[in-house]
C-alpha positions as CSV (number, residue, x, y, z in Angstrom):
1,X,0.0,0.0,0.0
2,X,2.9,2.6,0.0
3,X,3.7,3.0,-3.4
4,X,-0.3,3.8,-4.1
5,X,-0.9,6.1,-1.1
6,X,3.0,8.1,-2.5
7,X,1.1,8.1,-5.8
8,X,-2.1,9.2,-5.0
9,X,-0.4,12.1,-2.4
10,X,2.3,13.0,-5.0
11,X,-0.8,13.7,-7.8
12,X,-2.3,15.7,-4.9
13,X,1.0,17.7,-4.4
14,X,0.4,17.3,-0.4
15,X,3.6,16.8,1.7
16,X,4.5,12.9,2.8
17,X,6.7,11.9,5.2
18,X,7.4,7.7,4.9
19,X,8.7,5.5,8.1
20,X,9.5,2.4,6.2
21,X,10.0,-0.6,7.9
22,X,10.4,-4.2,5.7
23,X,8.8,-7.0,6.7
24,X,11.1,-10.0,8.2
25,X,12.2,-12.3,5.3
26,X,13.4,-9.2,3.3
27,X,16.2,-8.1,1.7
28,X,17.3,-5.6,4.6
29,X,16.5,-5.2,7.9
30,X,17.0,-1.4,8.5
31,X,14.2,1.4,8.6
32,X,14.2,3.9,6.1
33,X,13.2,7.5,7.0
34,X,11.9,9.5,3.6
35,X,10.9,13.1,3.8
36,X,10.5,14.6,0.3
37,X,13.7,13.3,-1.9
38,X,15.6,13.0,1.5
39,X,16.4,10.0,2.7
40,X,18.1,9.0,6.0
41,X,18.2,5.7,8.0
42,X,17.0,4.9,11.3
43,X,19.6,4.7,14.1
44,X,17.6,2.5,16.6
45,X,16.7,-0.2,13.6
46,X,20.9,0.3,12.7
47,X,21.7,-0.6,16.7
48,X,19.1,-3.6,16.3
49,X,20.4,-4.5,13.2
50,X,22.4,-7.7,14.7
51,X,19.2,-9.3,16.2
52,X,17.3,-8.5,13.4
53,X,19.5,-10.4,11.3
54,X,19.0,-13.3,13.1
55,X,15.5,-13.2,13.4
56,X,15.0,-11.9,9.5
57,X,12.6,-14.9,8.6
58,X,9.2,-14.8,7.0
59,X,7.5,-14.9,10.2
60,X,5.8,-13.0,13.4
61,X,9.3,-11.7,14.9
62,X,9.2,-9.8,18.4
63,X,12.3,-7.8,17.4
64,X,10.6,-6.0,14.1
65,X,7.6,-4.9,16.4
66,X,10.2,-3.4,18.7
67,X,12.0,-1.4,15.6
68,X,8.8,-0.4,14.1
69,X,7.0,0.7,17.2
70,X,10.1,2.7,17.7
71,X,11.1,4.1,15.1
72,X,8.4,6.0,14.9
73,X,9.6,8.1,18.3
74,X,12.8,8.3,17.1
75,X,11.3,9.8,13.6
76,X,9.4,12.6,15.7
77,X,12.0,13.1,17.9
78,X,14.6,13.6,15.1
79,X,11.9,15.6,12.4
80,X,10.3,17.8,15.2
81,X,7.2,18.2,13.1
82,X,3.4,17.6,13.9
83,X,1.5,16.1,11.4
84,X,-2.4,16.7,10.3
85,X,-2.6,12.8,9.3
86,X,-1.2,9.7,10.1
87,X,-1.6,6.6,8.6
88,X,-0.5,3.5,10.3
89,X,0.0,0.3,8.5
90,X,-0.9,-2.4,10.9
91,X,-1.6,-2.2,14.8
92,X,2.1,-1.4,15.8
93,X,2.2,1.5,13.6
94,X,-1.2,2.8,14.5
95,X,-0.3,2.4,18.4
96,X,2.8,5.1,18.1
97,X,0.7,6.9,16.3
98,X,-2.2,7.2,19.0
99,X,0.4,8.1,21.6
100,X,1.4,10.8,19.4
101,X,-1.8,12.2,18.9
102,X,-2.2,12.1,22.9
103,X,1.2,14.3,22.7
104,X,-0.2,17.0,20.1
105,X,2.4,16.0,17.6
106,X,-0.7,14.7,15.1
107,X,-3.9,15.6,15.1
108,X,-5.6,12.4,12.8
109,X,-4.8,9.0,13.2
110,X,-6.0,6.2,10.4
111,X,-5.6,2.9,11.4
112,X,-5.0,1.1,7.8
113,X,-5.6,-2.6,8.2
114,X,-4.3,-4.6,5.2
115,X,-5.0,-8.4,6.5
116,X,-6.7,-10.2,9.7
117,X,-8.1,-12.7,11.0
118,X,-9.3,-14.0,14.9
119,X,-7.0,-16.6,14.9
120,X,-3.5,-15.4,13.6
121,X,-1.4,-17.2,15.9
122,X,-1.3,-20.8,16.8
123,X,0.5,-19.1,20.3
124,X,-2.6,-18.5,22.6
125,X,-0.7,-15.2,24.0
126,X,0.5,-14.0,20.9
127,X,-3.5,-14.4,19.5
128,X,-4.5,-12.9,22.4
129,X,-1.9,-9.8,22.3
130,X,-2.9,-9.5,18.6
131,X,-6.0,-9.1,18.8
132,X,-5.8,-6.5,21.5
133,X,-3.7,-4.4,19.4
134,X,-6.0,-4.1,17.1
135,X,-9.2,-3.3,19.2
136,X,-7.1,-0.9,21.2
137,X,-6.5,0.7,17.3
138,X,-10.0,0.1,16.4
139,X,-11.5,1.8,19.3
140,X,-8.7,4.9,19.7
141,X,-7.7,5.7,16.3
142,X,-10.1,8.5,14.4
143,X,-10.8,6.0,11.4
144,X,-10.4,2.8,10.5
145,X,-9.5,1.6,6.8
146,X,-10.0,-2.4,5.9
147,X,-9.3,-3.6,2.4
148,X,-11.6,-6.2,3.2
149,X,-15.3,-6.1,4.2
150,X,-14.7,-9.4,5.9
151,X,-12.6,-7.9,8.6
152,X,-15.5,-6.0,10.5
153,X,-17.9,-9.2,11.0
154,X,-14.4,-11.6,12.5
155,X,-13.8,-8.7,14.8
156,X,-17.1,-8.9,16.2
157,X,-16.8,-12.8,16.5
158,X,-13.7,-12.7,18.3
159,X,-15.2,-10.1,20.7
160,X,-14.7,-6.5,19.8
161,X,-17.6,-4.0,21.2
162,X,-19.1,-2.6,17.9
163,X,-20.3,0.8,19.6
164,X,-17.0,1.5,20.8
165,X,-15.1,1.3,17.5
166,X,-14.4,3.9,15.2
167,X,-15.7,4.6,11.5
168,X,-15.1,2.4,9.3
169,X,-14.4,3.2,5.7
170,X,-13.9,0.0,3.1
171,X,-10.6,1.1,1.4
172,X,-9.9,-2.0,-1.1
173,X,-6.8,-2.6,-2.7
174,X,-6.5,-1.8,-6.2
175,X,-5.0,-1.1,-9.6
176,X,-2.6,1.2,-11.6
177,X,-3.7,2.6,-14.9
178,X,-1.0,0.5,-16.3
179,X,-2.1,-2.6,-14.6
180,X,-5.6,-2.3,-16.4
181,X,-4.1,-4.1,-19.9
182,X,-6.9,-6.3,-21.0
183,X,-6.4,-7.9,-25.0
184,X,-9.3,-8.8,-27.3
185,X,-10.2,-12.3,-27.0
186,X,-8.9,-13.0,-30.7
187,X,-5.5,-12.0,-29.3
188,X,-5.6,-14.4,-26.4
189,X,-4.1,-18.5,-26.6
190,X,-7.3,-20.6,-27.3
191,X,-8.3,-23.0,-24.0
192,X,-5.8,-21.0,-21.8
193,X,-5.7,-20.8,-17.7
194,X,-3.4,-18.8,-15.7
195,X,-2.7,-19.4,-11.9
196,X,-0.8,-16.3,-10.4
197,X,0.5,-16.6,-7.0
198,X,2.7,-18.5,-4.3
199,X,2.1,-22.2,-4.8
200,X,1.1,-23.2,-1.1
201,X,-1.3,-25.9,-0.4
202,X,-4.1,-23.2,0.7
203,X,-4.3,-21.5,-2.6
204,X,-5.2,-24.4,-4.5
205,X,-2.2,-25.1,-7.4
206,X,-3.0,-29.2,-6.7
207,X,-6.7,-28.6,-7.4
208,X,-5.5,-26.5,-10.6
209,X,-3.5,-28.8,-12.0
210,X,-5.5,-32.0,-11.0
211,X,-8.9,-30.1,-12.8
212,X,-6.8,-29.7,-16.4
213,X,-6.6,-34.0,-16.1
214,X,-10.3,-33.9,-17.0
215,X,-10.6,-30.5,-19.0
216,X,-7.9,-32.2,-21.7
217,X,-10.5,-34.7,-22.6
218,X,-12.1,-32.3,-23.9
219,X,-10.4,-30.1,-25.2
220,X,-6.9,-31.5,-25.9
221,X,-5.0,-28.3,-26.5
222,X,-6.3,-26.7,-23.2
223,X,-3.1,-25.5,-21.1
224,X,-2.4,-23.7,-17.9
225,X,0.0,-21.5,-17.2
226,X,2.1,-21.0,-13.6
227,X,3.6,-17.7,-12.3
228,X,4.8,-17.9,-8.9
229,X,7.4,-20.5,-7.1
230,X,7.8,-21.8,-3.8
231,X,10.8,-24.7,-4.0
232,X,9.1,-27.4,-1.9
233,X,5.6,-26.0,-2.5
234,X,6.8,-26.2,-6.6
235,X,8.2,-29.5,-6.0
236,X,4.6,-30.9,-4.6
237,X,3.0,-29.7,-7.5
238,X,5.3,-30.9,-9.9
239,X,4.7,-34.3,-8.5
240,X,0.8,-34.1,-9.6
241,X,1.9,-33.0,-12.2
242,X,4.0,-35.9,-13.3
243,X,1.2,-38.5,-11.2
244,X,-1.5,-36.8,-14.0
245,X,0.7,-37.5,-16.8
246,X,0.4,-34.0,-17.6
247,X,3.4,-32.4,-17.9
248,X,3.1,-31.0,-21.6
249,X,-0.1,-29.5,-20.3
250,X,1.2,-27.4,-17.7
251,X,4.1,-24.3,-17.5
252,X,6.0,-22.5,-15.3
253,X,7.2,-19.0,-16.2
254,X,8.6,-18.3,-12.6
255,X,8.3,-15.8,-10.3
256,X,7.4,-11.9,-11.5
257,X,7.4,-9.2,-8.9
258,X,6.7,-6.3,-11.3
259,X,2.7,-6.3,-11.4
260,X,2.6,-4.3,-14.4
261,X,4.7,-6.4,-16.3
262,X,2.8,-9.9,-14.9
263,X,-0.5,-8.1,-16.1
264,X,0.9,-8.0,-19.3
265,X,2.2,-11.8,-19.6
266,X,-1.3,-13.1,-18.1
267,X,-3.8,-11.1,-20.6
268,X,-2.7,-13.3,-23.4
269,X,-4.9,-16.2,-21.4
270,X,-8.7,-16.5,-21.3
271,X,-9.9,-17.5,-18.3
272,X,-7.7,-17.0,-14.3
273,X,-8.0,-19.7,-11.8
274,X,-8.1,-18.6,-8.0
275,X,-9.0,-22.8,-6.6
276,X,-8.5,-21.5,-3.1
277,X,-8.7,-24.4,-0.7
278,X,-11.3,-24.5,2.4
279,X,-8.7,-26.1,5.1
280,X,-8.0,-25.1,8.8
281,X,-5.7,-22.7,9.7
282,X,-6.2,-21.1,6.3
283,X,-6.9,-17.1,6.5
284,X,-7.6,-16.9,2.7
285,X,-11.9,-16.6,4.2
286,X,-10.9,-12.9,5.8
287,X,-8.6,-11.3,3.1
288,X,-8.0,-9.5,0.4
289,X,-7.8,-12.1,-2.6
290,X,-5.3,-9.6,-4.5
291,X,-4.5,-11.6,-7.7
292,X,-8.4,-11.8,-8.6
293,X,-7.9,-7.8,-8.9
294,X,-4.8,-8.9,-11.2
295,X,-7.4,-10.8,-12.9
296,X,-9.5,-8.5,-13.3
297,X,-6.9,-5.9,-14.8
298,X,-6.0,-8.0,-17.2
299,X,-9.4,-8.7,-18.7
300,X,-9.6,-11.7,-17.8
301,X,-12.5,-13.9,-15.9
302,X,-12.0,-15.4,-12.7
303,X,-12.2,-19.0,-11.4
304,X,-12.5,-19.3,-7.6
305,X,-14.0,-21.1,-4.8
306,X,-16.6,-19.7,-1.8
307,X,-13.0,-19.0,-0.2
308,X,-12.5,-15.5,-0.6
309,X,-14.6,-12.5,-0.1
310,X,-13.9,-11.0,-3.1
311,X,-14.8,-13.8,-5.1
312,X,-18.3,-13.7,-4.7
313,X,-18.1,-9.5,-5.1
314,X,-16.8,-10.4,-8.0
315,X,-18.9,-13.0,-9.1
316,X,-22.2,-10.7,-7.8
317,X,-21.0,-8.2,-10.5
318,X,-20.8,-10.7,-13.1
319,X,-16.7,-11.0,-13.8
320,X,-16.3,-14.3,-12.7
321,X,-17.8,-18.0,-11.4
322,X,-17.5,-19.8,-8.0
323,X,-17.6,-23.5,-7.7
324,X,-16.9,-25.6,-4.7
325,X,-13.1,-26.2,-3.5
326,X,-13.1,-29.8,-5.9
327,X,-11.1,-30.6,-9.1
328,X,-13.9,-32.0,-10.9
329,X,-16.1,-28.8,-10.2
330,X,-13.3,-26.6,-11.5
331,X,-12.9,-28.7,-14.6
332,X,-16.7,-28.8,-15.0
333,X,-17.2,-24.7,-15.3
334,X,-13.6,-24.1,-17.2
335,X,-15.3,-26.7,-19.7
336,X,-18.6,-25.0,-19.4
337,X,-16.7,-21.4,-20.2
338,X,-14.6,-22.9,-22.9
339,X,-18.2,-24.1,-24.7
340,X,-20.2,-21.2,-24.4
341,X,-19.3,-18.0,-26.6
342,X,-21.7,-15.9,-25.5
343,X,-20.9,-16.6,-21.8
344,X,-17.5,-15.8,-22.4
345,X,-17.9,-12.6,-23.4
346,X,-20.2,-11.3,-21.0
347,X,-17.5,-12.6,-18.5
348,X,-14.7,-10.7,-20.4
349,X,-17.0,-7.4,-20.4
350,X,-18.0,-7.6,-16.7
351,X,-14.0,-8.1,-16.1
352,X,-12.8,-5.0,-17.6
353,X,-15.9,-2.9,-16.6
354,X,-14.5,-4.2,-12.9
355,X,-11.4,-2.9,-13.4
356,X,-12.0,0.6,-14.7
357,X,-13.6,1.2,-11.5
358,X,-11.1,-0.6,-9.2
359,X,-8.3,1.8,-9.5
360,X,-6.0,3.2,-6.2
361,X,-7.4,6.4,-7.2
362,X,-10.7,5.9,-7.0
363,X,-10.4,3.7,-3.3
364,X,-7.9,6.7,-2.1
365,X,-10.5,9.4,-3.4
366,X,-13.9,7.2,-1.6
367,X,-11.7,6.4,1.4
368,X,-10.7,10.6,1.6
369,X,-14.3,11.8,0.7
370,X,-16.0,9.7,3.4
371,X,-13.4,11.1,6.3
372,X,-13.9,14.5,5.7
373,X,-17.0,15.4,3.3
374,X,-19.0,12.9,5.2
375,X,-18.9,14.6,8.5
């Protein structure tokens, strides 16, 4: 959500200040400070550096909450300057942010919730200090933003009082201009299915490639395309794929990080295949299903289970199909798309009319309009 919201404020010509932490599991560890075209680095995540190291795996680390919750004092301390917004990217953010409101130093705090669910952690305490984070943000920041409409009705289950939280604005994620790339069906590779995305058992590759056993008896030349790898998760699939028989059917083009350029690789396909699975411990039921949005962008139809949220958004406007979380299901409506014309194209039309209106402009513009012309 950075690079949108330094879009959308750069278009606006309104002055943004960026405390950017990575995520553990990335390529550096240290906090970046950006104010304008300056750029300096944070001396508290530099002096943690050595732990963070250690602990820089794809996973909840203690030690990143610790640098992100403080690097936030140690940016107002160092910058001096009060703020009339601040937007805080997860609870930890949000909670510094809070505190400085308390001090005067900003007088608007948005609470900007990108994924959640009640039951995060396996780690009883952890769930439980999770989840107080975020109704301590939900019910002391001045808005709250989720990019998913499933996030209000979990908080609620897992206990939050309704009448003491905030307002709550639907801010979905979104497109670029140049994500939005659909091609005219003529131009796209006849029988073609795409599958975008990490390769883990929860999204569904197995189910993928075990539905294109039965679509190839009926149409032969049908083929699906993979973008995304995941080592052992890649090695699992290519053993279906190879127990199927079906290894001229199926291809890997690897992983692409650019979204503008995937769009434009995937939109030579017809039809995008989101088989997510229903299995426990998955979160897929509360979040943001991001590559049906890819989907969407580049013209194409979506594929998905009951799974995600946006699926049956989707699938209300008329962009896409669910069926249940089974291979012969999947293989059932691919063939059912790949036989009917007409069907087709009203998917392909309700796809791009989707996308137009799914842009970070327009969320950023609702999301802005509702804070402040709403009152």
């Amino acid at each position: 959500m950075i690079e949108p919201l330094f879009s959308y404020f750069s278009s606006k010509k309104v002055n943004v200040d960026l405390i950017d932490g990575l995520h553990p599991g990335s390529s550096d560890v240290i906090t970046i400070f950006e104010e304008g075209k300056r750029t300096s680095i944070s001396w508290m995540s530099k002096v943690l550096s050595p732990i963070l190291w250690l602990q820089n795996k794809n996973a909840f680390q203690p030690s990143f909450k610790f640098r992100d919750f403080f690097a936030v004092f140690e940016w107002f301390i160092r910058s001096g300057k009060t703020y009339d917004l601040f937007i805080g990217l997860e609870s930890v953010y949000t909670l510094s942010g809070i505190i400085f409101r308390s001090l005067g130093r900003v007088k608007g705090v948005v609470y900007y919730v990108s994924d959640y669910s009640p039951n995060r952690y396996k780690n009883t305490l952890l769930n439980f200090l999770y989840l107080w984070l975020d109704r301590f943000c939900a019910t002391h920041a001045d808005f709250i933003w989720d990019v998913s409409k499933a996030f209000q009705p979990a908080r609620i289950i897992a206990g939050i009082n309704k009448n003491r939280m905030k307002p709550l604005i639907h801010v979905p994620n979104a497109l670029f201009p140049n994500q939005i790339c659909p091609l005219p069906a003529t131009s796209r590779i006849p029988y073609s299915l795409v599958y975008a995305g990490t390769l883990n058992i929860w999204n569904g590759p197995d189910t993928a490639v075990e539905a294109m056993g039965f679509v190839r008896k009926k149409f032969p030349k049908a083929s699906l395309h993979v973008y995304g790898t995941n080592g052992k998760d890649q090695a699992r699939v290519e053993e279906v794929i190879k127990r199927l028989n079906l290894k001229g059917a199926i291809s890997f083009h690897g992983f692409i990080g650019d979204v503008v350029k995937l769009s434009r690789f995937i939109n030579h396909y017809m039809l995008g295949l989101a088989p997510y699975r229903i299995l426990s411990g998955s979160h897929r039921a509360y979040g943001d299903a991001t590559k049906l949005r890819l989907y969407m962008g580049a013209g194409l139809p979506i594929l998905t289970t009951q799974v995600p949220p946006l699926g049956k958004e989707i699938y209300d406007f008329g962009g896409g199909i669910i069926c249940k979380d089974d291979s012969k299901e999947l293989a059932k409506q691919i063939i059912r798309i790949f036989s009917d014309t007409a069907l087709y194209k009203k998917l392909v039309t309700k796809a791009r009319e989707f996308a137009r209106k799914n842009t970070w402009k327009n969320t950023y513009d609702i999301a802005f309009s509702k804070m402040f012309n709403d009152k």
